[in-house]
C-alpha positions, 0 to 999 in steps of 0.5 A: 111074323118077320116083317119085310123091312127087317135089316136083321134078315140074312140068307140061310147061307150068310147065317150058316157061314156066320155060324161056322166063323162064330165056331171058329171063336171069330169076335165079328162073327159073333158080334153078328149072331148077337146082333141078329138075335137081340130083339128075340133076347130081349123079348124073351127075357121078359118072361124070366123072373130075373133082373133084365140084365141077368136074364140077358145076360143068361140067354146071352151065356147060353147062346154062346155055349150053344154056338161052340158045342161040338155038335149041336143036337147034343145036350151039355148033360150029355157030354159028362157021359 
């Protein structure tokens, strides 16, 4: 459950207009959306059995080639075909 006090909250718009500047290989933009989700980075990490840092480093990997993919609803198998 978010907690009200959470400087990482941002506007469904903020978030989108961040999204499309990350799109467009914007470093701040991008810098943001790492910001915005390394809480949730790290947390998940936990449940890699990986080295903190590699399973970091992994989900970080991911997420930014999550973020570039032309569209988001395909999955990267899918582009080979």
């Amino acid at each position: 459950m978010e907690k009200e006090t959470d400087s990482n909250v941002i506007s469904d718009r903020e978030f989108l207009n961040l999204l499309e500047a990350a799109k467009r290989r914007n470093p701040d933009a991008i810098l943001q959306l790492l910001n915005l989700f390394k809480e949730d980075i790290l947390n998940v990490s936990r449940y890699i059995y990986l080295p903190t840092e590699d399973a970091v480093s992994t989900i970080t990997l991911e997420f930014l080639e999550l973020i570039q993919r032309k569209d988001p609803a395909s999955k990267p198998e899918e582009k080979n075909k």
